[in-house]
ZAZATI-374061 format. One line per 2 residues: number of its first residue (from 1); their letters; for each residue x, y, z of N, C-alpha, C. Coordinates in steps of 0.001 Angstrom, whole numbers, plus 500000, padded with zeros to 6 digits. Layout:
// ZAZATI-374061
NUM> A> X/Y/Z/X/Y/Z/X/Y/Z; ...
END
This chain:
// ZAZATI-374061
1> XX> 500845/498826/500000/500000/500000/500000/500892/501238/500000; 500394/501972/499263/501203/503452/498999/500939/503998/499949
3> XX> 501886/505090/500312/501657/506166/501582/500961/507506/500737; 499773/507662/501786/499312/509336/500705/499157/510031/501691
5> XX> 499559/510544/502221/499393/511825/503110/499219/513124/502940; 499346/513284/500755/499093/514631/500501/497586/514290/499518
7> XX> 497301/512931/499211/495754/513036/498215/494847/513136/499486; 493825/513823/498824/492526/513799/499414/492043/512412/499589
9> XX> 491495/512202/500835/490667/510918/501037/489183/510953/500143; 488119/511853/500088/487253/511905/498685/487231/512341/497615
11> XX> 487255/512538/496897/487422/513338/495869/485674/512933/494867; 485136/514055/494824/483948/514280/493900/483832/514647/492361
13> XX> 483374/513179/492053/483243/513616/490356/482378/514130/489694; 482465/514647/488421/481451/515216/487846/480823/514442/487122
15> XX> 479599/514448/486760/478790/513437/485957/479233/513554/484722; 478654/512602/483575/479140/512063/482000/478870/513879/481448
17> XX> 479807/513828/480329/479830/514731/479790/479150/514302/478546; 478434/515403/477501/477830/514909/476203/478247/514380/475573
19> XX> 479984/514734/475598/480362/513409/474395/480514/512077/474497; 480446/511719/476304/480209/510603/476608/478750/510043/476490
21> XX> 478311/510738/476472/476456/510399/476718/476486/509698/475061; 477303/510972/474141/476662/510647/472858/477308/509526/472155
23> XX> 478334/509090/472702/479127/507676/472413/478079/506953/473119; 477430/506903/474575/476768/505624/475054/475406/505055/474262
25> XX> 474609/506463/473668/473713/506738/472557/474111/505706/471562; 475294/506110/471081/475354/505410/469555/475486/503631/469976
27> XX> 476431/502979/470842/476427/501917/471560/475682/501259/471472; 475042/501703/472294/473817/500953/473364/472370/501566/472088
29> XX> 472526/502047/471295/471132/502258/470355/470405/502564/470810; 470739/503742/471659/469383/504243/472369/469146/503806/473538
31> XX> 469618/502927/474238/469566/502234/475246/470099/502917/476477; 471269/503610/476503/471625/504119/477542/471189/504822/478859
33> XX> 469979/505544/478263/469328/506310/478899/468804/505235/480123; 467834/504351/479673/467132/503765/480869/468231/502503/481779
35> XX> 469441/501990/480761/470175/501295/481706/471447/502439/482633; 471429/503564/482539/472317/504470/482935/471076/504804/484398
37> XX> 469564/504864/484206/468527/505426/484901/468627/503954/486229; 469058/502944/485558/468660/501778/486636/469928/501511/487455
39> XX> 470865/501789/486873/472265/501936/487355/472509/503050/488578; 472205/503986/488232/471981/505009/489538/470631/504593/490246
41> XX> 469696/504057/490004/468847/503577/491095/469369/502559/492083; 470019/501572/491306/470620/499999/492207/472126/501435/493065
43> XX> 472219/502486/492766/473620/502679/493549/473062/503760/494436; 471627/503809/494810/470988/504381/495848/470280/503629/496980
45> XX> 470562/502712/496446/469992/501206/497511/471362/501216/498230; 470844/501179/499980/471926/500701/500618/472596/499173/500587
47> XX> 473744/498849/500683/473873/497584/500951/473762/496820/502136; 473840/495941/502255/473688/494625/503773/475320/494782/503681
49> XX> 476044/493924/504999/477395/494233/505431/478112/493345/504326; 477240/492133/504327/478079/491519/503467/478368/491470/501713
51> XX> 477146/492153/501621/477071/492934/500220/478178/494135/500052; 478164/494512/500912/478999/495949/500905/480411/495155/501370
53> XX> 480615/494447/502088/482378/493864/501771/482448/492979/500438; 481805/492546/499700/481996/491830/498015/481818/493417/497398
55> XX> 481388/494116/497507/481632/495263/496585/482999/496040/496747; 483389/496350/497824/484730/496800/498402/485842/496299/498153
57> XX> 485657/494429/498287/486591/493680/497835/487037/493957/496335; 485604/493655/495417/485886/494063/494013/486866/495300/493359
59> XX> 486247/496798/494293/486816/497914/493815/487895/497796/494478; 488262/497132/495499/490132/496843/495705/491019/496245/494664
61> XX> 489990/495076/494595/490864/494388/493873/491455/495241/492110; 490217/495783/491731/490438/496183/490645/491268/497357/490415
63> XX> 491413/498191/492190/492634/498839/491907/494054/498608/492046; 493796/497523/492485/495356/496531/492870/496065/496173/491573
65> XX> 494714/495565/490349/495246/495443/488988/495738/496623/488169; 495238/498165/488599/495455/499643/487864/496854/499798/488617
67> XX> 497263/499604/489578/498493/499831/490248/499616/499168/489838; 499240/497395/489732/499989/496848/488979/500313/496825/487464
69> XX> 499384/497320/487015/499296/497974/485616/500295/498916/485534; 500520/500364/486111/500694/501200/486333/502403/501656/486205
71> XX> 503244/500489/486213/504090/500350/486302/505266/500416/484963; 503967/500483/483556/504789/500485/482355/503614/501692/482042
73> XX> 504461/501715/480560/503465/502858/479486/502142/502520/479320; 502269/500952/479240/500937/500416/478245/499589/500188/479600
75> XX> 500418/500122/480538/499332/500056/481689/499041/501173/482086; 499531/502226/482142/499206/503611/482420/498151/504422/481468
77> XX> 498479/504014/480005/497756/504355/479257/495831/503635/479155; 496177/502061/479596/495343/501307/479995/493709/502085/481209
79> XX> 495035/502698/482397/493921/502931/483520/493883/503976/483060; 494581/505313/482053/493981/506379/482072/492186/506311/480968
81> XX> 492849/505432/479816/491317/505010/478782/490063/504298/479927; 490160/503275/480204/489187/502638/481207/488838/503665/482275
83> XX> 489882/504573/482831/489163/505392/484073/489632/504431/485739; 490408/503457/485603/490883/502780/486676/491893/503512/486995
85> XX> 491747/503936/489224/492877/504535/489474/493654/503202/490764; 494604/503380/490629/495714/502764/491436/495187/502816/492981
87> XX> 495234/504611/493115/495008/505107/494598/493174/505769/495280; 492313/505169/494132/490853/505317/494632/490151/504382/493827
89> XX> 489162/504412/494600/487957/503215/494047/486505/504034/493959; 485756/504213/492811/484800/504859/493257/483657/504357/493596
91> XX> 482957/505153/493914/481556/504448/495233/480366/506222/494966; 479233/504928/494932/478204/506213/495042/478113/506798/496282
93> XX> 477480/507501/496880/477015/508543/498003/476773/507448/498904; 475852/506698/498306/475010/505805/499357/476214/504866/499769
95> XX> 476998/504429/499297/477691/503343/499532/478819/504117/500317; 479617/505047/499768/480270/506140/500492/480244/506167/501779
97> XX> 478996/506864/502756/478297/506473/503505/478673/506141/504598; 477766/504390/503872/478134/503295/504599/479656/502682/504885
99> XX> 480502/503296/504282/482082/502869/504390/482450/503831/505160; 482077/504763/505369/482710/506148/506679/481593/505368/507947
101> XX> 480396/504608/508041/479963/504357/508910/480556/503100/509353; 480942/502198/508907/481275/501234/508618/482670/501077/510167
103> XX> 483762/502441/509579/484993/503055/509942/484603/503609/511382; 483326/503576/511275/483124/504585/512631/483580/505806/512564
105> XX> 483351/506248/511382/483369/507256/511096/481836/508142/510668; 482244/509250/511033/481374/510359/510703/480855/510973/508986
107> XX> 480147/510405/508698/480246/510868/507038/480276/512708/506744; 480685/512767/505721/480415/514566/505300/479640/514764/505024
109> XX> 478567/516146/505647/477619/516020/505254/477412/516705/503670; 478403/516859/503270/478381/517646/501537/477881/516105/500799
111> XX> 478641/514598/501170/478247/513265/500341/476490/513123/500946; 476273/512889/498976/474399/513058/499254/474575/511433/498433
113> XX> 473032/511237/498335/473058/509612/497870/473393/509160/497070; 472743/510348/495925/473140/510251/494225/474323/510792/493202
115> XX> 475285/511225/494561/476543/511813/494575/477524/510531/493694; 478262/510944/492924/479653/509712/492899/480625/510558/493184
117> XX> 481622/509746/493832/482657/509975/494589/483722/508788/494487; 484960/509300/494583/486039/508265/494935/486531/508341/496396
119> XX> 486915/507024/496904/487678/507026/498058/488813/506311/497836; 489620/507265/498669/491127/506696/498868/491034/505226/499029
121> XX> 492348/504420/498306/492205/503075/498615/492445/502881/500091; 493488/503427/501068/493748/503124/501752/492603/503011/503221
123> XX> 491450/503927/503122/490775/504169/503518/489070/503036/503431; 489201/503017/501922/488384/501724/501716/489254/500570/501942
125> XX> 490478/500082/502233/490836/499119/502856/490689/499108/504638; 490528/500252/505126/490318/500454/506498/488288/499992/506841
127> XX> 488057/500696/505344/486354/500298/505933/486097/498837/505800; 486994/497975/504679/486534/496595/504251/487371/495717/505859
129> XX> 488021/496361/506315/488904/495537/507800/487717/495681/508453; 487024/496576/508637/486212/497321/509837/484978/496171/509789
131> XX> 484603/495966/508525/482922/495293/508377/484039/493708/508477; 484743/493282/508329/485076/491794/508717/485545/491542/510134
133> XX> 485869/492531/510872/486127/492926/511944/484725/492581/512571; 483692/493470/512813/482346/493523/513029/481820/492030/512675
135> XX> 481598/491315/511797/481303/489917/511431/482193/488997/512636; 483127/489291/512860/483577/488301/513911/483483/488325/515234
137> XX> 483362/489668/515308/482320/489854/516770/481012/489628/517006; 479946/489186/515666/478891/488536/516131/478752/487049/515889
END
């Protein structure tokens, strides 16, 4: 695990831009709209603990592969096209959340449900300890 003591632990993204919309348009044939509409619905549903550590696990793991990637040209170029970062995993509002609650932590109240956001890996490795932690105490 990398040391970050100067990145931000959230960082807030901005939603698709038109030329992304209008690539998902041509794609998906029109389709985008209502699977983009159900996609932010399923990421306003809270998760159960153990739902929410298989999701955590996933966005670890997949930044473990951008990190190890990360290490030549062709992998760098890799996570910058895909949007995979090394040092965050992103997570909607709702899920967000639940990983600062998780931590025993206090959430911000600026993270809203339908918010996307990234969290520091190191931090979503502190919330995914926390909920397996909690499982073994009951």
């Amino acid at each position: 695990m990398a040391n970050h003591p100067r990145k931000t632990i959230i960082r807030v993204l901005s939603g698709p831009s038109p030329t992304q919309t209008g690539v998902n348009e041509a794609v998906l044939g029109g389709a985008a709209s209502p699977i983009s509409a159900l996609s932010k619905a399923a990421d306003l549903v809270p998760l159960d603990a153990d739902q929410l550590k298989g999701f955590l696990h996933f966005r670890l793991a997949t930044a473990k592969a951008a990190a190890d990637r990360a290490s030549w040209f062709g992998g760098r170029l890799y996570n910058a096209v895909s949007g995979e970062s090394p040092d965050y995993i992103p997570l909607s509002g709702t899920h967000l959340r639940q990983a600062f609650i998780a931590m025993r932590i206090e959430p911000p109240e600026f993270i809203i449900a339908g918010g996307e956001y990234e969290l520091r890996v190191d931090y979503a490795q502190k919330a995914l300890a926390a909920l397996h932690e909690a499982k073994e105490q009951t």
